[in-house]
RODO-2510 file (C-alpha; in nm, 4 decimals, decimal comma):
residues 496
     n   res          X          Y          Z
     1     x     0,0000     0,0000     0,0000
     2     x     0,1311     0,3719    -0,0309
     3     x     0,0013     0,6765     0,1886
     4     x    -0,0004     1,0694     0,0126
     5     x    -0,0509     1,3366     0,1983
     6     x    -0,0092     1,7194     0,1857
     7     x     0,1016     1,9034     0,4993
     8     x     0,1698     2,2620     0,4529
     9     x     0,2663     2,2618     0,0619
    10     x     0,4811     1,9663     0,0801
    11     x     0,3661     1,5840    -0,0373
    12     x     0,5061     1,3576     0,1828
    13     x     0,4992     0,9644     0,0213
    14     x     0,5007     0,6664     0,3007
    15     x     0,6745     0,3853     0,0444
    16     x     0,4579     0,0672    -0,0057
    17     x     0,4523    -0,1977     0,2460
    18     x     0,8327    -0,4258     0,1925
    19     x     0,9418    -0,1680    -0,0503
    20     x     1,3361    -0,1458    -0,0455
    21     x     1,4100     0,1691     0,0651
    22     x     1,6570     0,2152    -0,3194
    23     x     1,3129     0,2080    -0,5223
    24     x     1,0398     0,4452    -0,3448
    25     x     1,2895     0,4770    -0,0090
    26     x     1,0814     0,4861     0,3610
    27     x     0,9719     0,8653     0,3098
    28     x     1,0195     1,1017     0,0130
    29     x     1,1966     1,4141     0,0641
    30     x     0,9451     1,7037     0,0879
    31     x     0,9571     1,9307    -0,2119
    32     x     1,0042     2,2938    -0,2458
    33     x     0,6932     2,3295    -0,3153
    34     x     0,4069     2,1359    -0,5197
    35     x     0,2327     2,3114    -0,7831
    36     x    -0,1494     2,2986    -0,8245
    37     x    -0,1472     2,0200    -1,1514
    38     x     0,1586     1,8379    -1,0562
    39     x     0,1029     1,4463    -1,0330
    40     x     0,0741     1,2766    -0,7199
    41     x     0,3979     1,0108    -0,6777
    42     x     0,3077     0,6934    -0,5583
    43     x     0,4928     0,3425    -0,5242
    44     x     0,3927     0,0720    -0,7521
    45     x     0,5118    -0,2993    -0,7520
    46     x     0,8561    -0,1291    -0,6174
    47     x     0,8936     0,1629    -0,8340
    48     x     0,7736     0,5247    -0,7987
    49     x     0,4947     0,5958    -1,0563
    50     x     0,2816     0,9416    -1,1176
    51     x    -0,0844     0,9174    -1,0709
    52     x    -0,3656     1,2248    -1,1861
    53     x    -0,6417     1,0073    -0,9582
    54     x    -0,6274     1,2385    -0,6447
    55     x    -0,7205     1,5284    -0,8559
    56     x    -0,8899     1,4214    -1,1935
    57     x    -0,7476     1,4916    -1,5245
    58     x    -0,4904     1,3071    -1,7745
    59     x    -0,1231     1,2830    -1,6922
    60     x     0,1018     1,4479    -1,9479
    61     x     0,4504     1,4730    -1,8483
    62     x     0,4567     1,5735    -1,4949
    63     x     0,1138     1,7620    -1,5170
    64     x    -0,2316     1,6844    -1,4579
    65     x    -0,4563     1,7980    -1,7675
    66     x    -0,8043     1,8746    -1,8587
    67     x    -0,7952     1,7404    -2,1992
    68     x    -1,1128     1,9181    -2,3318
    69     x    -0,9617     2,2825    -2,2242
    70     x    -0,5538     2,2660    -2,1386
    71     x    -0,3750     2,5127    -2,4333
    72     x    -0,0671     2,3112    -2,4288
    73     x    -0,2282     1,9384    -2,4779
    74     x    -0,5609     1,9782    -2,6349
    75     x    -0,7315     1,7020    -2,7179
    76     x    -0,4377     1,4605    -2,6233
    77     x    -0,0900     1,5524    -2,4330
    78     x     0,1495     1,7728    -2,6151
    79     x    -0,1200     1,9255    -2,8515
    80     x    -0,0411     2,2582    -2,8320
    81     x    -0,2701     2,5090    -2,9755
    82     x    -0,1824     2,8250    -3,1512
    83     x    -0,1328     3,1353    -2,9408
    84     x    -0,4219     3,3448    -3,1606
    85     x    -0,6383     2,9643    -3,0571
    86     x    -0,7796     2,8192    -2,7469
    87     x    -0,8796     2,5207    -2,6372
    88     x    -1,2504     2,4232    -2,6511
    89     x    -1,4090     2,0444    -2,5773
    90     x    -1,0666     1,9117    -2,6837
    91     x    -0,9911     2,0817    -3,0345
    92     x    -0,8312     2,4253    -3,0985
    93     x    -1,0358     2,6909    -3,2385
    94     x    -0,9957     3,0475    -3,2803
    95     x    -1,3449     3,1309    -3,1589
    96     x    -1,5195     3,1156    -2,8273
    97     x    -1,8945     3,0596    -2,7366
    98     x    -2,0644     3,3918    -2,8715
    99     x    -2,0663     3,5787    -2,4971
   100     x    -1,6999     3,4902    -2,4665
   101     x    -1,3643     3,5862    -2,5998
   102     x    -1,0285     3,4451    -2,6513
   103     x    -0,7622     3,5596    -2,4251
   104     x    -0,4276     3,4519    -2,3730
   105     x    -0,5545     3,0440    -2,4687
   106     x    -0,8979     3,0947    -2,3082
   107     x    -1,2436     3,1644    -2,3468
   108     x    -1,3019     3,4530    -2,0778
   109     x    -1,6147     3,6757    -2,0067
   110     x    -1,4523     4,0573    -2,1127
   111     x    -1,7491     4,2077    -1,8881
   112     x    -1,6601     4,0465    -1,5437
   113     x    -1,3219     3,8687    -1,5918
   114     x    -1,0904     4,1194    -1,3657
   115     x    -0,7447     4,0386    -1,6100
   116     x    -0,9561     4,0810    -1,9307
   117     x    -1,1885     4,3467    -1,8606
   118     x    -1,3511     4,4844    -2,1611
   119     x    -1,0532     4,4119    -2,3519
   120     x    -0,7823     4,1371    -2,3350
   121     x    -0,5038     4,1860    -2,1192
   122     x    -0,7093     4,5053    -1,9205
   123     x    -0,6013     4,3736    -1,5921
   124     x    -0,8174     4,5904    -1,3463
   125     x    -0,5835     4,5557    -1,0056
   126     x    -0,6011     4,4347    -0,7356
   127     x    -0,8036     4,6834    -0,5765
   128     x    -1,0529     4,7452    -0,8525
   129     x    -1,3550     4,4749    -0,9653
   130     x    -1,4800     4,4246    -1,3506
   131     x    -1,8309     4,5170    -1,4298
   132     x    -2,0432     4,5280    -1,7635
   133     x    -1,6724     4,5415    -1,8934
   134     x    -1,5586     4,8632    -1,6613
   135     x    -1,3068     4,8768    -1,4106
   136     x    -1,4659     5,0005    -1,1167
   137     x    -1,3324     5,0931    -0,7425
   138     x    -1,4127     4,8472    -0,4658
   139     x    -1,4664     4,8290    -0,1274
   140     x    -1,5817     4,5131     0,0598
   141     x    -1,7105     4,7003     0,3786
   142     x    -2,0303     4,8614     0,4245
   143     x    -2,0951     5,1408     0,6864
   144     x    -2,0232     5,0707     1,0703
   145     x    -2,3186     4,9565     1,2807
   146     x    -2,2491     5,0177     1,6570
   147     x    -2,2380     4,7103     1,9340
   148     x    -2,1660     4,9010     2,2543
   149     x    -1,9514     5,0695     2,4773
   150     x    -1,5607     4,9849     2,3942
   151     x    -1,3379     5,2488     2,2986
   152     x    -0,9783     5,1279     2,4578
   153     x    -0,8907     4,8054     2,2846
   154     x    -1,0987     4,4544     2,1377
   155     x    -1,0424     4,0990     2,0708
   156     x    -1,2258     3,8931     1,8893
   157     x    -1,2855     3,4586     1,9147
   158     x    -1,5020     3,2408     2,0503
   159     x    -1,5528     3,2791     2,4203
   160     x    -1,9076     3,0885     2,5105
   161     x    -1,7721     2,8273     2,3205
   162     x    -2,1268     2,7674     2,0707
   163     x    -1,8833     2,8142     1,7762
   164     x    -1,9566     3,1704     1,6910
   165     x    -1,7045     3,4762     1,7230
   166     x    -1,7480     3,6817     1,9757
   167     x    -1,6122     4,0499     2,0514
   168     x    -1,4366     4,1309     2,3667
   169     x    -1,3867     4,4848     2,4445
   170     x    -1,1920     4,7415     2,6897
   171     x    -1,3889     5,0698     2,7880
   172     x    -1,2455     5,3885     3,0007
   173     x    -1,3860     5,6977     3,0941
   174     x    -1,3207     5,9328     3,3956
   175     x    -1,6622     5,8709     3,5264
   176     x    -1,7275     5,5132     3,5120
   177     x    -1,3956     5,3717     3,5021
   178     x    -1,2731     5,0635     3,3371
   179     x    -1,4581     4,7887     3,2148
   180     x    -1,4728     4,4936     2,9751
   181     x    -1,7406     4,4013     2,7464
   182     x    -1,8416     4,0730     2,6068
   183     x    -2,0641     4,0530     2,2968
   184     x    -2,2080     3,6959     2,2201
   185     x    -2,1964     3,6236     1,8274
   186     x    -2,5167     3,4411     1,7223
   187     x    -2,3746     3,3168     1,4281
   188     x    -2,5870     3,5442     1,1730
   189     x    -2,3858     3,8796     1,2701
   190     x    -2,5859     3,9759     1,4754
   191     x    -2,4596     3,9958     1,8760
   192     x    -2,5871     3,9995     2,2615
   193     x    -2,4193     4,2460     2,4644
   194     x    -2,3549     4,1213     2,8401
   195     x    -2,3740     4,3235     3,1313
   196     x    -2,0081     4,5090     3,1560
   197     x    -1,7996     4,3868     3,4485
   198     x    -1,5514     4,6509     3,5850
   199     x    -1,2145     4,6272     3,6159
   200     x    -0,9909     4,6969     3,9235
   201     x    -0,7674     4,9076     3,7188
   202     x    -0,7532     5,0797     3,3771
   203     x    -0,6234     4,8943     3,1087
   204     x    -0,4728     4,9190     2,7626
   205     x    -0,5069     4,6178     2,5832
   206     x    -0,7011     4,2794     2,5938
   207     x    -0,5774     3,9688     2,4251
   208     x    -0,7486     3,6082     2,4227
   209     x    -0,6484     3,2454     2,4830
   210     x    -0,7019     2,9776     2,6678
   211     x    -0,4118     3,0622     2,9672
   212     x    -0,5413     2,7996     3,1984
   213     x    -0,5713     2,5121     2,9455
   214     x    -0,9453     2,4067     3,0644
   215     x    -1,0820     2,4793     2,6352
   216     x    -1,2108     2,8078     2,7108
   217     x    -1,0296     3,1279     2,5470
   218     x    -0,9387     3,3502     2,8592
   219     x    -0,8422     3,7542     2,9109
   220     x    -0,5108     3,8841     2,9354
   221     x    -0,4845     4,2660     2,9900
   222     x    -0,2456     4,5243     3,0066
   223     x    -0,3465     4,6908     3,3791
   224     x    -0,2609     4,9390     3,5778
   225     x    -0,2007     5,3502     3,5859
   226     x     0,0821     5,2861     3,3490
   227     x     0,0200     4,9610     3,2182
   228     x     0,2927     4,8046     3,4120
   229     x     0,0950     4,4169     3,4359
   230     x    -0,0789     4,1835     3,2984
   231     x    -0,3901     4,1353     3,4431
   232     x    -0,5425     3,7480     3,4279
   233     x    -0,9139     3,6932     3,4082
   234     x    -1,0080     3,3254     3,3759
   235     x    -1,3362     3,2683     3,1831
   236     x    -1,6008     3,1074     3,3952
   237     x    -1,8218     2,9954     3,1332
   238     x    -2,0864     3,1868     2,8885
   239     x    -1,8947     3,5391     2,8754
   240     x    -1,8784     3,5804     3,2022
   241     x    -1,4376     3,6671     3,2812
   242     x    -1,3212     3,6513     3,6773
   243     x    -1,0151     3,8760     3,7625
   244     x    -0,7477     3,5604     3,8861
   245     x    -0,4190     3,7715     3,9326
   246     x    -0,1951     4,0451     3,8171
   247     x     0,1692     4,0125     3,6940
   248     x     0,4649     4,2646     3,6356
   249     x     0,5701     4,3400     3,3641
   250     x     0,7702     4,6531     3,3052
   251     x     0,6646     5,0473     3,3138
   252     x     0,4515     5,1772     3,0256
   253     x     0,3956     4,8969     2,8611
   254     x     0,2196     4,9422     2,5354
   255     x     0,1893     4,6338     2,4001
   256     x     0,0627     4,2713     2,4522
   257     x     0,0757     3,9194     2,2655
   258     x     0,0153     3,5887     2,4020
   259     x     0,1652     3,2437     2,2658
   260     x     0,3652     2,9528     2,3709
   261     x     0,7155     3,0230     2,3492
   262     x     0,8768     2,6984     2,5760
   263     x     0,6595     2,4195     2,4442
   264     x     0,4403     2,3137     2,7392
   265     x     0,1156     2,4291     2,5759
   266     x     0,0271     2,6794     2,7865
   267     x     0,0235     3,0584     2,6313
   268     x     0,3077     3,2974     2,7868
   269     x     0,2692     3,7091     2,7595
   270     x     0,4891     3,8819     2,5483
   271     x     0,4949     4,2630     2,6521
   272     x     0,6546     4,5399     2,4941
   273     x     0,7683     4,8233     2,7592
   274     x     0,8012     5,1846     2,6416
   275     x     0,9978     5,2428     2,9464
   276     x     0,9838     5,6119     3,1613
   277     x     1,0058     5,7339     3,5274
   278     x     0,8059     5,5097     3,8163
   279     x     0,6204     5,6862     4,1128
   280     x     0,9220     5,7032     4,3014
   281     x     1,1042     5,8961     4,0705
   282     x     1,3896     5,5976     3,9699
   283     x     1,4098     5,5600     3,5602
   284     x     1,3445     5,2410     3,4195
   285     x     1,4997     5,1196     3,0762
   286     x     1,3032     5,0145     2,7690
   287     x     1,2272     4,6188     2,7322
   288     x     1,0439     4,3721     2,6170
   289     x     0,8956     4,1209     2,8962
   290     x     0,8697     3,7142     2,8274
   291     x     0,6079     3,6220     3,1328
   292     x     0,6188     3,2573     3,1325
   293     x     0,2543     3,0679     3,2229
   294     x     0,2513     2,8504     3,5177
   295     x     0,0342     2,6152     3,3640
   296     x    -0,2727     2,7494     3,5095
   297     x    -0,3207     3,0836     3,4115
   298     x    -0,0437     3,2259     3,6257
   299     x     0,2588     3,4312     3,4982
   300     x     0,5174     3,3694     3,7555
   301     x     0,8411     3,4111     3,5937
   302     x     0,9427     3,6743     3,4091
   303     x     1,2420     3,7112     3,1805
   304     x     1,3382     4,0793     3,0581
   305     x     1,5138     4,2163     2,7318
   306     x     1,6849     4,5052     2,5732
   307     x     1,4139     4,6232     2,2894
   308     x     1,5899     4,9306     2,1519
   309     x     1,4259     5,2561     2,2249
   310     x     1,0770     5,3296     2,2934
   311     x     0,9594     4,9755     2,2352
   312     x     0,6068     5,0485     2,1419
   313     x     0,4237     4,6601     1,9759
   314     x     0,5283     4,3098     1,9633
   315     x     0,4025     4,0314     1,7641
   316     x     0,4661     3,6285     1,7424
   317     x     0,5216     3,3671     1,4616
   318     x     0,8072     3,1098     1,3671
   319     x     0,9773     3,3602     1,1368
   320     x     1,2621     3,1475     1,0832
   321     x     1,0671     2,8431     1,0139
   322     x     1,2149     2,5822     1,2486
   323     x     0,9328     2,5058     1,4157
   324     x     0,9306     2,7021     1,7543
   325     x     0,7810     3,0909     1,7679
   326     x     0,9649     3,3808     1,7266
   327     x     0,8833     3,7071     1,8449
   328     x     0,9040     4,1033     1,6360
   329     x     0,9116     4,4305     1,8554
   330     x     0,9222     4,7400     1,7148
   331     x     0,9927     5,0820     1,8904
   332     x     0,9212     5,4586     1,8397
   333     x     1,2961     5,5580     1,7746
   334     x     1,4186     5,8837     1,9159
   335     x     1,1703     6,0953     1,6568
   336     x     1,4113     6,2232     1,4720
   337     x     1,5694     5,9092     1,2843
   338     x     1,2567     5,6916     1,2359
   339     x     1,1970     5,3462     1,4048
   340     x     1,3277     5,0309     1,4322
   341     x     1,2384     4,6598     1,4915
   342     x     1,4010     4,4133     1,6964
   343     x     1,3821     4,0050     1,6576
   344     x     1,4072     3,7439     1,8547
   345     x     1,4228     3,4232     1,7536
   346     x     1,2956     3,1469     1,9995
   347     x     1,4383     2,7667     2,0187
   348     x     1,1228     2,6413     2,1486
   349     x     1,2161     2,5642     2,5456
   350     x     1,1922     2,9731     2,6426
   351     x     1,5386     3,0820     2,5131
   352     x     1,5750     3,3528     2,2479
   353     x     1,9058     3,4681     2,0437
   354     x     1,9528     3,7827     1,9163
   355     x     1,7774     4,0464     1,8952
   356     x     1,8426     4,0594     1,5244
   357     x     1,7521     4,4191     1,4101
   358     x     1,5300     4,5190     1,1310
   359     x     1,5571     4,8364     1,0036
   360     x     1,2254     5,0557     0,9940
   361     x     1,1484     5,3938     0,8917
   362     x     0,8299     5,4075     1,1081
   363     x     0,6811     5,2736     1,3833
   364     x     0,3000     5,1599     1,4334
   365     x     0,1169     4,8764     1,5042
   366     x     0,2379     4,5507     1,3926
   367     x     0,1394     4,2322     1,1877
   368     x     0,2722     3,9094     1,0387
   369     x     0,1310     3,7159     0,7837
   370     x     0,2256     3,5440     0,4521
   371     x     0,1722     3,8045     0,1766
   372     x     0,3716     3,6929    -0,0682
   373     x     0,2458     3,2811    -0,0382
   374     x     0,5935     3,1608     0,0200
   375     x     0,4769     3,0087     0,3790
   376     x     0,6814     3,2602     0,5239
   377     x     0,5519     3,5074     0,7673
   378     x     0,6096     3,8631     0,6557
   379     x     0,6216     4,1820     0,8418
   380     x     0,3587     4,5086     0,8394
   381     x     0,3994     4,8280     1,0744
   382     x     0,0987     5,0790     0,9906
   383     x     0,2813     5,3876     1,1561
   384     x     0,1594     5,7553     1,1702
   385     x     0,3228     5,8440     0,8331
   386     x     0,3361     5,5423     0,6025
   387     x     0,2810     5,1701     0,6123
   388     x     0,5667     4,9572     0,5526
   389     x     0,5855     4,5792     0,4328
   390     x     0,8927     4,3527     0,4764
   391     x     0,9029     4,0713     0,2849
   392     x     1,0464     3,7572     0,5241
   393     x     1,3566     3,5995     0,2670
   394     x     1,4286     3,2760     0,4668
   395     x     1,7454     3,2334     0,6536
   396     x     1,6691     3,4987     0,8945
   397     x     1,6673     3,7396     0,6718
   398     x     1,4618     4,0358     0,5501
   399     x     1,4282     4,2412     0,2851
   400     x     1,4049     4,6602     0,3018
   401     x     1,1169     4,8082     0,3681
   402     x     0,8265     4,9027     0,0758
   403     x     0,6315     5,2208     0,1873
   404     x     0,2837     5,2675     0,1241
   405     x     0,0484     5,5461     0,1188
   406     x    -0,2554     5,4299     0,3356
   407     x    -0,5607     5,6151     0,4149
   408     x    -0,5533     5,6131     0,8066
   409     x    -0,2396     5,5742     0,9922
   410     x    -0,1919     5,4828     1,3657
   411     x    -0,4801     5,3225     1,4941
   412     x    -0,4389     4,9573     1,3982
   413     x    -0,4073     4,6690     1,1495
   414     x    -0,5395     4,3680     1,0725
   415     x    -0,4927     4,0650     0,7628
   416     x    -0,7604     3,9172     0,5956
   417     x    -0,8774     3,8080     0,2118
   418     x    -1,1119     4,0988     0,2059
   419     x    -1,1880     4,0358    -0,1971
   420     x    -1,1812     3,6527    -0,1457
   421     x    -0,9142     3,5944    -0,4308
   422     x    -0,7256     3,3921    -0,1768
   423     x    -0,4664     3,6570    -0,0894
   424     x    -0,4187     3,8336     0,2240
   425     x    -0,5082     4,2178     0,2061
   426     x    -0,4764     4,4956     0,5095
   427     x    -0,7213     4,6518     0,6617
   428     x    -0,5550     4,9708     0,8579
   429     x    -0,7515     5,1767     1,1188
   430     x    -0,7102     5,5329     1,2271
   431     x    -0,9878     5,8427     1,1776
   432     x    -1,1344     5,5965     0,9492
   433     x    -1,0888     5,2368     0,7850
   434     x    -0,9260     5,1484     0,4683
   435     x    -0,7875     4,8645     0,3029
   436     x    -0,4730     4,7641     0,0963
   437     x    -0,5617     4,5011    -0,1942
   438     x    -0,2725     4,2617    -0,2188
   439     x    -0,1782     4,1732    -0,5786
   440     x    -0,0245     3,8301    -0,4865
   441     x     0,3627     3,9471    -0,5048
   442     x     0,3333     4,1000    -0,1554
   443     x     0,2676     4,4623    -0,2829
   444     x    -0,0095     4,6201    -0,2412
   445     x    -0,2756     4,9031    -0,4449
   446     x    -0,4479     5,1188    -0,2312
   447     x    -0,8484     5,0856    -0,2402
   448     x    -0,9221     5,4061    -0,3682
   449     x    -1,3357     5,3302    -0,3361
   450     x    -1,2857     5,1895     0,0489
   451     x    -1,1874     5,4653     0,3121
   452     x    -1,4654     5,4823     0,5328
   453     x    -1,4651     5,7711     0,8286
   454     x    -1,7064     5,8988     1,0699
   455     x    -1,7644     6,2784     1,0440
   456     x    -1,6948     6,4738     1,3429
   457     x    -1,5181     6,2122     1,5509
   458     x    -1,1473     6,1229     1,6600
   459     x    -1,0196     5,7504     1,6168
   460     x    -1,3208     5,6242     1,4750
   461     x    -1,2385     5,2966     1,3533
   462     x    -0,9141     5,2197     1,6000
   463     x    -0,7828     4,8376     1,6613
   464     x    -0,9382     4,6431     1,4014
   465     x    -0,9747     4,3232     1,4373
   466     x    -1,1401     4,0509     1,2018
   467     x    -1,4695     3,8462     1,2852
   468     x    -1,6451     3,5496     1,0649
   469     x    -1,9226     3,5105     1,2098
   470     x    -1,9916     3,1340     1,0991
   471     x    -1,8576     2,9032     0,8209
   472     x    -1,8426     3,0642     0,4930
   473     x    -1,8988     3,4503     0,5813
   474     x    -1,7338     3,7253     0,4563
   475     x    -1,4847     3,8951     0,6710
   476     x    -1,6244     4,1557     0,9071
   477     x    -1,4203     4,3971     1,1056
   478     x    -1,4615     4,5268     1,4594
   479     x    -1,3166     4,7918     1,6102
   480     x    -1,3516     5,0353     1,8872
   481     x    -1,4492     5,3905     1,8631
   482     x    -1,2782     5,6546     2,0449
   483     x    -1,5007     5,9469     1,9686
   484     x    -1,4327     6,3447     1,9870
   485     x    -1,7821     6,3466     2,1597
   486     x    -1,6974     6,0706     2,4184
   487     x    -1,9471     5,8440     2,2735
   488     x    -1,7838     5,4994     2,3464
   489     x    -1,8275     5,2538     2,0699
   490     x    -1,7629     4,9034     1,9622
   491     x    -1,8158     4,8818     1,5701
   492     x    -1,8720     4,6123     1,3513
   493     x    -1,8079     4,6914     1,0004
   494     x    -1,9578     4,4163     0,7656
   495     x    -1,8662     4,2619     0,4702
   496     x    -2,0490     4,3279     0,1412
***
């Protein structure tokens, strides 16, 4: 018998049963990568073999074909058509069914096809959509719709655990104080809004996971007059968060991500500390803070590092790709000479070399996500002057920075297929919300349709976050709303 199976991009073969391991060997190595029509190897009577059953088609070379519309083996393998012809029910033709036309070896329909709109070759963008054969602006959100209170920070997953996203959210005000808001998803996009539950202190940031390791996603927080711990509430089932300890973590820290950096599957804090003067007057460096988990929802040790200056977000993935997470801080510079990052790279057991620096020309808040579908994490900062992407190269390294002109700048950022083409855009928060279409290479084209704002208010779309509500939604954003009117909003901005 053989075994195929993909695993992140690579096909791994298990040889057949007594095989020596000279003909198919024990396991294949993986490849670089497997294209979409590449045959399937398998091990046959001893010998490795290529096989189109897994995914249909006719085997021609090293490909898997559709004989009745492949350019290049029409009909039957190597039959290549001319390059004025395509391909249609196996023979080559140079016309297409009357409502299509022929363009570049297929039949395509000029009034929607975004690569042949209206014309051949008229490729509208990525940030633009083909209709009745014109190019035409788009935007995947519609206008803001309002939850409740929440104007400090949100996080969004599934916290009653009924499989539907919910929104957690930080308020503050002068009057009431602090307190954090749960909204129940229902699964149709529309939510319940629990009773707030205040918090002992004011806080900066909320992040979820499951800290305690019982299945339900739990609250970390950034607490305190300066943000100086992380404050642990343990969710008690249905929403409803209980405050189970605070932890130190440095003085103004601004930001907050939670993973598990030393392998015991429990989620550890990584904070990034802006540093300044403490109530008794000593000074106290900038750092970034590794708070190791207990087990149980406790962050008992603590393990500090230099950060560079001002460190201001932090972010976690295997950037190297060995298999253990890495973390990305960047900081606010001096304000003269831009902004930097720092990285550290993790070995799995809570041990980090470096920091590796990265140079930056801004500093903001921070992402990383493939852009570029190498299986690489790359690396975003939405600052207050330009948004910068980083393309990960392998091998620990990086390349420079690409600026981009983005319609809001410095209130947040968040990844998601907003077009559903299968890459991953940004959607970047500030006075208002706009998003960056990716065009597959890792670049970007500015929506010029989608920059929503809300007249006469401050940060009105800040943190974004995305939501799917249940299987096969669009992408829906939430963020909070820190208003010039002190009207404290959570907003969910829906998907088209």
């Amino acid at each position: 018998m053989t075994r195929a199976s993909s695993v992140a991009g690579f096909v791994l073969v298990v040889a057949c049963a007594g095989a020596p391991l000279g003909a198919c060997g024990s396991v294949a190595e993986p490849a670089a990568s497997v294209p979409g029509d590449a045959a399937v190897p398998v091990c046959e009577a001893g010998a490795c073999a290529q096989t189109c059953a897994a995914m249909g088609g006719t085997l021609c070379g090293e490909r898997c074909v559709d004989l009745a519309s492949d350019h290049e083996s029409c009909g039957r393998c190597d039959n290549a058509c001319a390059a004025d012809a395509v391909c249609v029910q196996g023979a080559c033709t140079t016309s297409c069914p009357a409502s299509l036309a022929a363009c570049d070896g297929r039949c395509v329909d000029l009034g929607v096809d975004p690569h042949h709109c209206g014309a051949c070759a008229n490729d509208c963008g990525a940030a633009h959509v083909c209709a009745a054969g014109a190019c035409t602006a788009y935007c995947p959100l519609a206008a803001a719709r309002t939850l409740g209170p929440g104007n400090v920070s949100v996080a969004v997953g599934d916290v009653d655990g009924d499989g539907n996203a919910d929104a957690v959210a930080i308020s503050s005000s002068p009057n009431a104080g602090a307190s954090l808001d749960v909204y129940l998803g229902h699964g149709d996009g529309t939510f319940q809004a629990l009773a707030s539950q205040p918090l002992a202190y004011g806080s900066g940031v909320v992040q979820l996971a499951d800290l305690d390791r019982d299945g339900r996603l739990d609250a970390a927080l950034l607490s305190g007059s300066g943000n100086e711990a992380v404050s642990v509430y343990l969710n008690k089932g249905g929403g409803v968060f209980a405050h189970a300890g605070d932890y130190a973590a440095g003085v103004w820290s601004a930001d907050l991500a939670l993973g598990d950096l030393d392998g015991d599957g429990a989620p550890d804090a990584v904070v990034a500390n802006s540093g300044g003067s403490q109530w008794d007057g000593s000074i106290t460096g900038d750092d970034v803070a590794v708070l190791f988990n207990d087990g149980h929802g406790g962050l008992a040790r603590a393990q500090h590092m230099p950060a560079g200056l001002t460190p201001s977000s932090v972010a976690i993935a295997d950037l190297d790709g060995d298999g253990a997470p890495d973390f990305l801080v960047t900081d606010q510079g001096d304000g003269t000479q831009g902004s930097g990052g720092q990285v550290f790279f993790g070995d799995g057991h809570g041990k980090f070399s470096g920091p590796q620096p990265l140079a930056l020309t801004t500093g903001g808040a921070l992402g990383l996500a493939d852009l570029n579908g190498d299986s690489r994490p790359d690396v975003v900062v939405a600052g207050w002057d330009a948004l910068l992407v980083v393309l990960n190269q392998g091998a620990r390294r990086f390349g420079a920075p690409v600026p981009y002109a983005a319609p809001f700048y410095g209130g947040g950022l968040a990844e998601a297929d907003m077009n559903g083409d299968g890459r991953v855009d940004l959607v970047v928060g500030g006075a208002g919300l706009g998003v960056l279409f990716n065009r597959g290479d890792g670049s970007f084209e500015v929506g010029a349709g989608c920059a929503y704002s809300e007249a006469g208010t401050g940060w009105a779309a800040a943190s974004p976050r995305i939501l799917r509500w249940g299987a096969g939604s669009p992408p829906a954003v939430v963020t909070v709303d820190d208003t010039q009117g002190g009207t404290d909003l959570a907003a969910l901005w829906q998907a088209q």
